[in-house]
N, C-alpha and C positions, 0 to 999 in steps of 0.2 A: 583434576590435573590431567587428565585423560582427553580429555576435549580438547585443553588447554594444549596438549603436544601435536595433535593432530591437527589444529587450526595453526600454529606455527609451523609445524614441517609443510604445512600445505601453501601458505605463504612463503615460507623457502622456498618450494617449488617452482613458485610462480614468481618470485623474483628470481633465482638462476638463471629461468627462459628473458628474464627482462633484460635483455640485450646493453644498455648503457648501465648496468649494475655489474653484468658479466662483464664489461671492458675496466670499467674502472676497480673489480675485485683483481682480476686479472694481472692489470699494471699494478696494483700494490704488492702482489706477491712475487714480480718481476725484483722489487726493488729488496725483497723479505734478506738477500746476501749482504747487501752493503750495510741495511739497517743495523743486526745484527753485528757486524764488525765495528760498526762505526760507538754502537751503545755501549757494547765491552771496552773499547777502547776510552770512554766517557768514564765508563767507572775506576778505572785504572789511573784516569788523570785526575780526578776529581776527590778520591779518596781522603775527609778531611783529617787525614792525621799530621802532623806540623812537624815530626821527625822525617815522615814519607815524602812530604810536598818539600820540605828543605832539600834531600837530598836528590829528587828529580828536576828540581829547579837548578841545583847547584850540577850537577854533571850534564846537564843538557836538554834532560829526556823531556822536561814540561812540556815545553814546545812540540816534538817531536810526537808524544803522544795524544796530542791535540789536535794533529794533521788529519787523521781519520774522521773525526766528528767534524770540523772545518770542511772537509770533502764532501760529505757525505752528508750531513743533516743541513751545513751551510751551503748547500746547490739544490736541496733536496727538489724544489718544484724544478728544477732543470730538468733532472730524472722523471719526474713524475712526468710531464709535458711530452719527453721520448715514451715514455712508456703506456701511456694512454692513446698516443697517436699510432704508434707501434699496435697494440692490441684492437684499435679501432679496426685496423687493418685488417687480423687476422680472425676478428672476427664476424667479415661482412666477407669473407673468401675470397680475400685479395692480398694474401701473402707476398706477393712479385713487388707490391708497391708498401709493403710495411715498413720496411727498415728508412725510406725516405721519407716517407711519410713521419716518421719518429723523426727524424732529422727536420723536417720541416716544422712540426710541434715547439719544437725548440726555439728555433728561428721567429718560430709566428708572440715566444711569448716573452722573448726578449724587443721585437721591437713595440709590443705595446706597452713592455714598462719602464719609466721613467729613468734615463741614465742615472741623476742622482739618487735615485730609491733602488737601484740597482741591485746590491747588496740586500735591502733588506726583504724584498719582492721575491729575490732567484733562492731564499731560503724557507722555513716550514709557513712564513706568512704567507707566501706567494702560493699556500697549494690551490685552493678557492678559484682564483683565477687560471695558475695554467692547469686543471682541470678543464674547466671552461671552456678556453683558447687552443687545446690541443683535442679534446676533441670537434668545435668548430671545425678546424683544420682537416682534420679524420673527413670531416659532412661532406667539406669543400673538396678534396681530393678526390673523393667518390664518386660523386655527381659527375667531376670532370672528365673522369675515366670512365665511368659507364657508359657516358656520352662520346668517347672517341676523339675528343677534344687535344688530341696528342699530336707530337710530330713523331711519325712513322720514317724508320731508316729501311732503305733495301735491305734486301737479304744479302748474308756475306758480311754484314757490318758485326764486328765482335758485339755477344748480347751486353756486355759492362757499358761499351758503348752507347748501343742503343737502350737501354733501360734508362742510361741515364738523361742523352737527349728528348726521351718520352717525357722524363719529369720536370722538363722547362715550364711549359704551360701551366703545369699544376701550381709549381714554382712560382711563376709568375703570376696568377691570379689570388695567390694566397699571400703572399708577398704584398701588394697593390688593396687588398680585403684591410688585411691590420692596420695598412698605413692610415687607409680612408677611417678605417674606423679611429686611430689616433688622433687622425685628427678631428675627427667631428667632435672626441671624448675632449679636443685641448678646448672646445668653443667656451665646453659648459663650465660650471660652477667648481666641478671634479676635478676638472684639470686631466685624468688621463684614468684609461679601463683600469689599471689594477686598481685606483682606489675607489673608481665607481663598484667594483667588483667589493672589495672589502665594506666600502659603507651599506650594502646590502646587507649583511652582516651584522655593523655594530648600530647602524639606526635604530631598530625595532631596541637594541639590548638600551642604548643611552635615555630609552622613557622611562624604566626602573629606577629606583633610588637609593639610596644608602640607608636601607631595612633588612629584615629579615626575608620579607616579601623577594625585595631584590634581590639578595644574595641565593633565594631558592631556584630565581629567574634562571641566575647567573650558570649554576650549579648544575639546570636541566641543560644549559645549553650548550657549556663543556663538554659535558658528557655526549649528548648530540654529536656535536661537531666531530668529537672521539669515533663516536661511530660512524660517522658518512666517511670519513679519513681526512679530515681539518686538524689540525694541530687546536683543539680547544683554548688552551691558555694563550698561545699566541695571539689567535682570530680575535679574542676579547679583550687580552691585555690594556691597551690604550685606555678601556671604558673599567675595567675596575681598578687602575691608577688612577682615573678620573674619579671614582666614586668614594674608595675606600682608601686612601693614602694621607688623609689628614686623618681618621681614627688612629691609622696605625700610627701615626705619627706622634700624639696626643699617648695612646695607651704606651708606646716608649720613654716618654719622655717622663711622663709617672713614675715609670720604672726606675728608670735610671735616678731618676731626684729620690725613690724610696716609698712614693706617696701611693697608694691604691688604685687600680688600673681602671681607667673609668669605664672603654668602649668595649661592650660585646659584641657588637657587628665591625669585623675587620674583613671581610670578604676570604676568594680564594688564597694557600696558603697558611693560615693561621686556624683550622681546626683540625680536630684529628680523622685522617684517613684510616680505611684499611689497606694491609700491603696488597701490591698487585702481586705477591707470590701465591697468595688465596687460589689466582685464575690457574695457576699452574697447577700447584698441589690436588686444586680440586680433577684438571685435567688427569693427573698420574693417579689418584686415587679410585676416579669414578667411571674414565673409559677407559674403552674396552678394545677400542684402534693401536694399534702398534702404530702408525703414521703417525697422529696426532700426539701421542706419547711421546714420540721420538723428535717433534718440535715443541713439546712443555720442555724436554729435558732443555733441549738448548737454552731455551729462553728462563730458564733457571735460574740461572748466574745473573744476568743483568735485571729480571724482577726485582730478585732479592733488592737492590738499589734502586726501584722502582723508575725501570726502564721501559717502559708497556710495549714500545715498537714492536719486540719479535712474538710476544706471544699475540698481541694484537693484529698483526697480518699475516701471523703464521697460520692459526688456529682457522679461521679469522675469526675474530669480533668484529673487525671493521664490515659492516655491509651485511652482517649475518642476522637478519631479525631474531635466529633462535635465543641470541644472546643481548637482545634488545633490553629485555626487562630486568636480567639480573645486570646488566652495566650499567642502566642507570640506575635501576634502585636502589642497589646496592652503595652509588655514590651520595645518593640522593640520604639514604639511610642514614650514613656514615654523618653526613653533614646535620640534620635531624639530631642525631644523637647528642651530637656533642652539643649543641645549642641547648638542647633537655636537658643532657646534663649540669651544662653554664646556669640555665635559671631557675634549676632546684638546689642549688649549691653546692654539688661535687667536684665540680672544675670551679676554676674562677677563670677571670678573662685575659688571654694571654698577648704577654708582655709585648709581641711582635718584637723577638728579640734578631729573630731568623726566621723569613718565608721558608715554602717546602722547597728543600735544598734534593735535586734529582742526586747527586750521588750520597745521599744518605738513605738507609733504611725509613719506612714511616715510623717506627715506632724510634727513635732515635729524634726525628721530628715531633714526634708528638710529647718527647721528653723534654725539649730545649722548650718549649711553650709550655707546656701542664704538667713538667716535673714528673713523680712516681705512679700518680694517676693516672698521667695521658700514656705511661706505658703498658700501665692496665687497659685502659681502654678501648687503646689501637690491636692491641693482643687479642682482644674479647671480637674488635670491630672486625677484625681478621679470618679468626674461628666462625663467626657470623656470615663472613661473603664465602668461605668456602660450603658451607652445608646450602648457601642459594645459591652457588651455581651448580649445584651437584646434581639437581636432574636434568636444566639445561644441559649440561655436558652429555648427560647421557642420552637428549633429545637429538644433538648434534652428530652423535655416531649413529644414528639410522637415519640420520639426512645423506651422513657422508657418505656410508652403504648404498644408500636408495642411489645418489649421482654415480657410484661408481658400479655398481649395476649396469645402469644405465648405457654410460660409456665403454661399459665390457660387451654388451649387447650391440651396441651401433656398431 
């Protein structure tokens, strides 16, 4: 185990120094305020109780507390796109041109994506690409300015002024970049960058099939995606409705007629997880940082309804190798289990009555599919992720130490 921390924090290390890891950790922890408001407010409107949802439907509030999550996770690549371009900046020592540079980000990833997909590209599907495309933008900015490639005002001209005339050029060649590339992306088969961006993606995922093989495919890659900061389920969506949506459809229909439920492979959704409150609990029990303590608390409350945003960019897991092997294994574990479970016979295979519903508990999920069992389960599966990640965590506080060391030192 000893090897095993010191080959990780050593890897830590030397990803922190990796410069396009520290921009893109960077800009997700830029966004860690909205996430956080936006998740609380998800659970607040989402709460399936039918006297609660009646009476916020009926005086107004549904809508109203729906605005936060609509803002905030429905622009979320907008954000992200400022925020990478934004830190690109700040972190090649060129602060003066960061905030336009954020603003240009924006700009560069709205026009490479399709007006009509508009909607569905400027929210968590869209992160893949304006990653991509904002920092492009970040490359292209820099070049231009290192080179002097500006228009230069006399002196006496207010600097709001002149800063901003500096940024025409930049403007303009980055502007004139997306378009060209728009269009050469309208020639091909793709039709336009976001979905050549996205099919990089789901290609590799759609040679898998509707197995167990596949679903373990599926499973590693969520979790992946989870960690580089892709919205997992989104990114793949498309290809496990393609795969797995006649099983489930089939094991319902069983259901409902009364008859014995045929499919054991129904993909993401339909097995039992563990809570993501594991990550937190384990956080408050096992370190030893008052920081990292003081962002499990927050992220408390919206775990419980297994909301992963804040403790996921908080902490981070996202980008954090130390927390590589218990995030996926542990997902990976979780789905393992219940399959063992299903074909030595203490589960049977569930009804696909209701996928994982974000504002429900997992084990409240794993009761509407596997009944009193799958509450045992998710309970045990739970108990289980907190005692693996409990030496990651406490591998993570003498990383956190070691960088702020560091930082107290420079």
């Amino acid at each position: 185990m000893k090897k095993l921390e010191n080959w990780l924090i050593k890897l830590s290390d030397s990803l922190v120094k990796f410069k396009p890891l520290m921009i893109l950790q960077s800009a997700f922890q830029m966004m860690l305020p909205f996430l956080i408001v936006g998740s609380i407010c998800t659970v607040f409107n989402g709460l399936p109780i039918d006297a609660y949802q009646e009476f916020i439907t009926n005086v107004g509030l549904k809508n109203v507390l729906g605005l936060p999550y609509n803002y905030t996770f429905g622009y979320f690549s907008i954000y992200l796109a400022f925020a990478v371009g934004y830190q690109y900046m700040i972190k090649n020592g060129m602060r003066k041109q960061a905030i336009v540079t954020g603003l240009m980000s924006i700009l560069s990833t709205l026009i490479i994506t399709p007006v009509e997909m508009l909607q569905v590209y400027i929210g968590t599907m869209g992160m893949f690409g304006a990653m991509v495309i904002a920092y492009i933008t970040g490359v292209l900015v820099r070049f231009i300015v290192k080179r002097n490639w500006t228009i230069k005002m006399p002196e006496g001209v207010p600097s709001g002024i002149s800063n901003s005339i500096m940024a025409l050029v930049p403007i303009f060649v980055v502007v004139f970049a997306m378009m060209a590339l728009n269009f050469v992306m309208s020639l091909t088969s793709l039709g336009d960058v976001q979905t050549a961006l996205f099919e990089i993606v789901r290609l590799p995922l759609m040679k898998v099939g509707c197995n167990i093989f596949g679903e373990f495919i599926i499973f590693t890659m969520i979790s992946l995606f989870w960690f580089f900061g892709v919205h997992g389920g989104m990114a793949i969506w498309p290809i496990t409705a393609m795969l797995f949506t006649q099983n489930q459809a089939e094991n319902l229909a069983a259901y409902s007629a009364g008859q014995a439920i045929p499919n054991m492979i129904t993909g993401p959704g339909y097995l039992i997880n563990y809570s993501m409150i594991a990550i937190v609990i384990a956080v408050l029990f096992f370190s030893k940082n008052n920081g990292l303590k003081s962002v499990a608390k927050v992220a408390l409350f919206p775990a419980a309804f297994e909301i992963q945003e804040p403790i996921s960019f908080g902490l981070p897991i996202i980008m954090n190798p130390i927390f590589l092997i218990p995030y996926v294994g542990t997902t990976l574990g979780a789905f393992l289990g219940t399959r063992i479970l299903q074909l030595i016979g203490f589960l049977g295979n569930a009804p696909c009555i209701s996928g994982f519903n974000q504002a429900l508990p997992a084990v409240v999920n794993a009761f509407v599919n596997f009944g009193w069992k799958g509450i045992l389960v998710s309970i045990s599966f739970t108990i289980i992720a907190v005692f693996c990640y409990a030496p990651f965590v406490k591998m993570n506080d003498k990383r956190v130490e070691k960088i702020m060391q560091e930082e107290s030192e420079g």
